[in-house]
VOKOLZA-468289 format. One line per field, with one value per residue: z, x, y of N, C-alpha, C in turn. Coordinates in steps of 0.2 Angstrom, whole numbers, plus 2048, in hexadecimal, padded with zeros to 3 digits. Each point is the difference from the previous one (the first is absolute). Example, Ala and Ser with C-alpha at 12.3 -4.5 7.8 and 13.67 -1.06 7.14 Angstrom:
<guvexs>
nc3 (827 7FC)
nc1 (842 7FE)
nc2 (7E4 805)
cac3 (800 801)
cac1 (7FC 804)
cac2 (806 806)
cc3 (800 803)
cc1 (804 7FC)
cc2 (806 805)
</guvexs>
This chain:
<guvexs>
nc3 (80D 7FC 802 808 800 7FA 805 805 7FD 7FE 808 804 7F9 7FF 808 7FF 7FD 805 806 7FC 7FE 807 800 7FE 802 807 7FF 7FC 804 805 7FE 7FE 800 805 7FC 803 806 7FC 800 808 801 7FA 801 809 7FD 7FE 804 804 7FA 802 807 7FE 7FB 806 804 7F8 800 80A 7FB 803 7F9 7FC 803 7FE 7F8 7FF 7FD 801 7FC 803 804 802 801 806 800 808 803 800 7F9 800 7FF 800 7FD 7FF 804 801 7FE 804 800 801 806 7FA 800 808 800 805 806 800 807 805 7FF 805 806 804 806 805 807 7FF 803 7FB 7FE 7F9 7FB 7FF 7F8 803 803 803 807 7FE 804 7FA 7FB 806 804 7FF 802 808 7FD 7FC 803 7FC 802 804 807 806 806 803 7FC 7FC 803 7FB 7FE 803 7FE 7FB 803 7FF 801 7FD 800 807 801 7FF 805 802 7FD 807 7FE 805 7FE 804 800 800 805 802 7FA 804 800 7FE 802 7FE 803 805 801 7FF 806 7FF 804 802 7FD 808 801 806 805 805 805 7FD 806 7FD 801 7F8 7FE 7FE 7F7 801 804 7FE 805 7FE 802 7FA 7FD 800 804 800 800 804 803 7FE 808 7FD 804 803 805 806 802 806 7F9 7FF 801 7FC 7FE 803 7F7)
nc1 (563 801 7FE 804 805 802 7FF 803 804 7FF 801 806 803 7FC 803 805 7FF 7FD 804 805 7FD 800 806 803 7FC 802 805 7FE 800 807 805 802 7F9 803 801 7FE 804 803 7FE 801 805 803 7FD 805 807 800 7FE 803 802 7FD 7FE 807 804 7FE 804 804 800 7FF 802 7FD 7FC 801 7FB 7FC 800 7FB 7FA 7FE 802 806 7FE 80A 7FF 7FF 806 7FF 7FC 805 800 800 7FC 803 7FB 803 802 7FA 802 7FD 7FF 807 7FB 7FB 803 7FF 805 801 801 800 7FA 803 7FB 800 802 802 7FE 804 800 805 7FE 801 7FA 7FD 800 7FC 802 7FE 801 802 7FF 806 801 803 806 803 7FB 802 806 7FD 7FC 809 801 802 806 7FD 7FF 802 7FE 7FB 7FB 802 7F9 7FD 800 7F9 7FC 7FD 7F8 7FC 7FF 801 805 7FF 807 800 7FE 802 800 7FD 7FE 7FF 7FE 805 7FB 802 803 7F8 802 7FD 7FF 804 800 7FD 801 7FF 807 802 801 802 7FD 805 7FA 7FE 804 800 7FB 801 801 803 7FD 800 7F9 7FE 7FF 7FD 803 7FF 803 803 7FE 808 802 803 805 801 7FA 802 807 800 7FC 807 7FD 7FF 805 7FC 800 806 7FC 7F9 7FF 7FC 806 800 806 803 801)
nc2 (7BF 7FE 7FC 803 804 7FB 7FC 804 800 7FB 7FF 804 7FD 7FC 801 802 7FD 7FB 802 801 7F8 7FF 803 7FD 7FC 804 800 7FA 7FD 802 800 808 802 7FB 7FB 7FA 803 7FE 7FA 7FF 804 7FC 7FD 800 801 7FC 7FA 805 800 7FB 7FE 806 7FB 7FD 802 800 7FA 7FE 805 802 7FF 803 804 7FC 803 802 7FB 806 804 7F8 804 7FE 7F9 7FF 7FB 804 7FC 7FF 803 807 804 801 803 805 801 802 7F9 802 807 802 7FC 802 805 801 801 7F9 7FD 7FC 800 7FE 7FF 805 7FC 805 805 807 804 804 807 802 803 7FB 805 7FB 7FF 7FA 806 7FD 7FF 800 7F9 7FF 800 7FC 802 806 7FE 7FF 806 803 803 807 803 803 7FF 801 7FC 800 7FC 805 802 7FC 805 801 7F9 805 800 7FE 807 806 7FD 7FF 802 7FA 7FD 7FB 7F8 7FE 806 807 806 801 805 809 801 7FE 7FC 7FE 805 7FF 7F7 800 806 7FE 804 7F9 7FA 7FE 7F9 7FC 7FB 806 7FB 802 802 805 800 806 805 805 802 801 806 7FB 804 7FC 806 7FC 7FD 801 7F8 801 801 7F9 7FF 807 802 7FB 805 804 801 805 803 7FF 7FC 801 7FA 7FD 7FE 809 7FF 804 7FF 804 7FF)
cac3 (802 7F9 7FD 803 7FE 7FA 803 804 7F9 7FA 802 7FE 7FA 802 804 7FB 7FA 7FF 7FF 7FC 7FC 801 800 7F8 7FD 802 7FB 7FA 801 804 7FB 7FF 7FB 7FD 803 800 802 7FB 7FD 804 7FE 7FA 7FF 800 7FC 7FA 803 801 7FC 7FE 801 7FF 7F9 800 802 7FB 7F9 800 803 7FC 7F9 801 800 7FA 800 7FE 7FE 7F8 7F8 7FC 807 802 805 805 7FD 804 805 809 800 7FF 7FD 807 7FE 805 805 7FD 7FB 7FE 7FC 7FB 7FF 7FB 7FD 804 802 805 801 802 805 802 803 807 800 806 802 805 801 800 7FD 7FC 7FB 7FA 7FE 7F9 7FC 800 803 805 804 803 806 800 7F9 7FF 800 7F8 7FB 7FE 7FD 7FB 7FF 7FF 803 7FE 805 806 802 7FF 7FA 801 7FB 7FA 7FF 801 7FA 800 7FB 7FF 7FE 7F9 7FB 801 800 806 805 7FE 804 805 800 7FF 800 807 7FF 807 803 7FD 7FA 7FE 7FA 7FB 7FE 7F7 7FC 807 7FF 805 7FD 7FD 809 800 803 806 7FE 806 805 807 804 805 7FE 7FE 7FC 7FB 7FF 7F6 800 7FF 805 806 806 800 806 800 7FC 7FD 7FE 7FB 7FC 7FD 7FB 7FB 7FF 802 807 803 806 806 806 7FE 7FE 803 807 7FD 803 7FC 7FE)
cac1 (800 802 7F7 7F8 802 7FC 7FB 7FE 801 7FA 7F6 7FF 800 7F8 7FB 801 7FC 7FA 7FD 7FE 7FA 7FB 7FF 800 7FA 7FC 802 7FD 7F7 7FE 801 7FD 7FE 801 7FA 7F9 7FF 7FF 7FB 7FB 7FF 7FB 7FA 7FB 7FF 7FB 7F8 800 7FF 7F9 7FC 801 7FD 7F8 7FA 802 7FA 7FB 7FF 7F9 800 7FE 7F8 7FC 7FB 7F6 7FB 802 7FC 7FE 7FB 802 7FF 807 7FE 7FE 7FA 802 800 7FC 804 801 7FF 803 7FA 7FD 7FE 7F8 7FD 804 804 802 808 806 807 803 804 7FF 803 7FE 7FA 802 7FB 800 801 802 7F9 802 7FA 803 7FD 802 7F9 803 7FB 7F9 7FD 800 804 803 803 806 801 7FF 7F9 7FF 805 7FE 7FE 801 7FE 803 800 800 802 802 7FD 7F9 800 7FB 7FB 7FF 7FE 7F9 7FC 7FC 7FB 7FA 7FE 7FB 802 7FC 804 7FE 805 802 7FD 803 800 7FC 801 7FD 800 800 7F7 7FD 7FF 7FA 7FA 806 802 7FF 808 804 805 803 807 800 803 7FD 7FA 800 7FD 7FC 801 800 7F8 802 7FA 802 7FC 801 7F9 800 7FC 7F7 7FC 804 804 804 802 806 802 804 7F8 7FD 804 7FC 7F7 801 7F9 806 7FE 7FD 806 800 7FD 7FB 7FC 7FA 804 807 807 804 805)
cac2 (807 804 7FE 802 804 800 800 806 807 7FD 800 806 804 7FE 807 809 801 800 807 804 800 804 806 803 7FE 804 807 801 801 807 804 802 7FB 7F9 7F8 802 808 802 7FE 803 806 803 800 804 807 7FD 800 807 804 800 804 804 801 7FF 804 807 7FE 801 808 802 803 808 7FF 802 804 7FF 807 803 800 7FC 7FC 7F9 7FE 7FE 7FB 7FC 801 802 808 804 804 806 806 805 803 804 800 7FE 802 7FD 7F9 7F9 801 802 7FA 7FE 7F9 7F8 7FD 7F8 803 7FC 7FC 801 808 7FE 801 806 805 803 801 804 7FE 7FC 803 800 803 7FD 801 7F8 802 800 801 7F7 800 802 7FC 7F8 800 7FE 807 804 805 806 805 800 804 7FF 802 805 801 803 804 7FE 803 803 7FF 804 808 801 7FB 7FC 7FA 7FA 7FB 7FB 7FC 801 806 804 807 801 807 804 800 806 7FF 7FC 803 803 7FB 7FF 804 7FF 7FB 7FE 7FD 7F9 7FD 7FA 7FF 7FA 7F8 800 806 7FE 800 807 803 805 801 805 801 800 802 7F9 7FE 7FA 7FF 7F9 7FE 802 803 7FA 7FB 806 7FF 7F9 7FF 804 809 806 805 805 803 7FA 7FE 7FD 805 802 802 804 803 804 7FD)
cc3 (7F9 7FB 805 7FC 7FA 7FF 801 7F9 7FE 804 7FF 7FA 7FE 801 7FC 7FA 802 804 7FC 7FC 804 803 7F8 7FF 805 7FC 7FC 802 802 7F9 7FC 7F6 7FC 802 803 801 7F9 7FA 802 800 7F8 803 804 7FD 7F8 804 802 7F9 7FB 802 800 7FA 800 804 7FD 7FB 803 804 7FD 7FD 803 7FF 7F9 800 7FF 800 7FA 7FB 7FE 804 802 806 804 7FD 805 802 807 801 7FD 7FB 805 7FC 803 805 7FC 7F7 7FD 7F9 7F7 7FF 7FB 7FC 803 800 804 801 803 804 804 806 807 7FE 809 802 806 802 802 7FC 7FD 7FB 7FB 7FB 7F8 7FA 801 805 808 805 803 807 800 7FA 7FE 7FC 7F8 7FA 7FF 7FF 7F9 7FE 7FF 808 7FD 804 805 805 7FE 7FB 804 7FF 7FC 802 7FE 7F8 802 7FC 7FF 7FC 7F9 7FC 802 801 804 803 7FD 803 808 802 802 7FF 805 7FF 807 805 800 7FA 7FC 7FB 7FB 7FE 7F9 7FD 806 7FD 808 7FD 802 805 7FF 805 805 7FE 808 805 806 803 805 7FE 7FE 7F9 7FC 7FB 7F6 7FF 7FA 807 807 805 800 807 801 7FA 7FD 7FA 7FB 7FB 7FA 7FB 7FC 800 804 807 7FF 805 805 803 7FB 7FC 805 806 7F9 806 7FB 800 802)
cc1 (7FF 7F8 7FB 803 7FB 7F6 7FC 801 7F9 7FB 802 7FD 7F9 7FB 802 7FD 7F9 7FE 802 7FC 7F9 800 7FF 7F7 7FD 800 7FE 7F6 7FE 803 7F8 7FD 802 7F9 7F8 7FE 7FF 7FB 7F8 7FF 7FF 7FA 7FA 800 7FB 7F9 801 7FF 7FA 7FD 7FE 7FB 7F8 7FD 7FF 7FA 7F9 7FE 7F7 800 7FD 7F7 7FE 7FC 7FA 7FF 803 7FD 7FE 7FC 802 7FD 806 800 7FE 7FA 801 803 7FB 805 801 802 803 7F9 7FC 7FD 7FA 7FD 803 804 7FE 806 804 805 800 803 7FD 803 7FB 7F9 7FF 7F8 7FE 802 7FF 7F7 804 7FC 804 7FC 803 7F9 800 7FC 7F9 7FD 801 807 804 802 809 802 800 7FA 7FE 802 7FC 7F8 7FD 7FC 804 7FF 7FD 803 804 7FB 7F7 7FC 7FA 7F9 7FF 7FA 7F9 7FF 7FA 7FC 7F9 801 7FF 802 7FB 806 7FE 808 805 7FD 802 7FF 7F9 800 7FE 7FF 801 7F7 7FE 7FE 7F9 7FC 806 804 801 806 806 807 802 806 7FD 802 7FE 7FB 805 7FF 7FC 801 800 7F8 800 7F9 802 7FD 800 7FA 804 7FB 7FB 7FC 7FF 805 805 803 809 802 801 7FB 7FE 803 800 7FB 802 7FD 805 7FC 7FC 802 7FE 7FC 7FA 7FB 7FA 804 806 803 803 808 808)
cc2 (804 7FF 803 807 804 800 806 805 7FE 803 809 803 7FD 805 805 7FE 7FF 808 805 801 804 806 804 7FF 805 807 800 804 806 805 804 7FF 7FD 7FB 806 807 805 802 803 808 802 7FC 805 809 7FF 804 807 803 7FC 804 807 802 7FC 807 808 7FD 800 807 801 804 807 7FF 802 804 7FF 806 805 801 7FB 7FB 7F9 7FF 7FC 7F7 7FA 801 802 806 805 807 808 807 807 805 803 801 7FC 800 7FD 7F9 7FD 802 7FF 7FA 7FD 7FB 7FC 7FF 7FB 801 7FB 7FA 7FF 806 7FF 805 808 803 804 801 804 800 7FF 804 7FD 803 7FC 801 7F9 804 800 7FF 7F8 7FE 802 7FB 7F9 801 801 809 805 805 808 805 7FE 801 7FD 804 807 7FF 806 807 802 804 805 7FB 805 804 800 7FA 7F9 7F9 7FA 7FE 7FB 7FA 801 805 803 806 805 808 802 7FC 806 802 7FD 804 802 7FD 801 804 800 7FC 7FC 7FD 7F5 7FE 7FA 7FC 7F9 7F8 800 804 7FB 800 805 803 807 802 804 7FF 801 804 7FC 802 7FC 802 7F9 803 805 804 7FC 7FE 805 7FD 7F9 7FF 806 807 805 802 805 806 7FB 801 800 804 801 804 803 803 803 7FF 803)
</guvexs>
């Protein structure tokens, strides 16, 4: 009686220790930053404040400048120099920056007109072709030159000197203004009498062989202008 007695203490005092070993080992894990939980939170606070400090270093440098007194150029190919509007006239001084010249445009009509004289369909369009803005808006035409009269000014190549009609015998001090020679007419009949004397098919065909009007319609049949 006295050995089962002994027995049954033994197997009790056994089980309390071995659980209090494992409660104590739970407490140890779940306990606040203790063991691994620990560990896991600095790291992923670490990797948070990388990336923090990566994306403060990769902020974009401020644009560069070009061009200038000292005439810099941008250090890339895949950029251009972007001049202030309107400064044509003074762009070998003028200042700009460097920016990244498209290599595709979308097909929006928004025209802007560049310093070479030409009309983009959109400011895209200007940049990827490496051109200075001038205006907003389609480029104006230019203002008709005057040729002929007492000075006897000529054209330019492309060019003809178109006088008033009617001018045929006074040519020689006649002013007119400067037009550019048709590359081709139509096959419309609407006949005008030059003054060579000729009957052309159009206004277009006179204009082409470079002879002033006479007046419309077919010569030997005058109409009045």
């Amino acid at each position: 009686m006295i050995r089962r007695s002994t027995t049954v203490k033994s197997f009790f005092g056994i089980f309390a220790i071995l659980s209090g070993s494992i409660v104590a080992g739970c407490a140890s894990e779940d306990a606040p930053g203790s063991g691994s939980s620990a560990g896991e939170n600095a790291t992923e606070s670490k990797g948070l404040s990388s990336s923090l400090e990566s994306a403060v270093a990769t902020k974009p440098p401020p644009p560069t400048t070009c061009n200038g007194p000292s005439h810099l150029a941008c250090s890339s190919k895949d950029e251009h120099c972007e001049l202030p509007a309107g400064a044509c006239a003074t762009a070998t001084d003028a200042t700009g920056t460097c920016a990244i010249t498209p290599v595709a445009c979308t097909r929006e009509y928004n025209p802007v007109c560049g310093c070479d004289g030409k009309t983009y369909a959109n400011d895209c369009e200007r940049r990827a072709n490496k051109v200075q803005i001038d205006t907003t808006g389609a480029c104006k035409p230019p203002p008709p030159t005057t040729c002929n009269g007492p000075s006897q000014i000529a054209c330019g190549k492309g060019e003809y000197c178109e006088l008033p009609a009617g001018t045929c015998h006074t040519s020689s001090k006649a002013e007119g203004t400067c037009k550019t020679t048709p590359a081709a007419c139509t096959f419309e009949y609407n006949p005008v009498c030059g003054c060579d004397g000729k009957t052309y098919s159009n206004d277009c065909a006179r204009a082409v062989a470079h002879v002033q009007l006479a007046h419309p319609g077919a010569c030997g049949g005058k109409q009045s202008l």
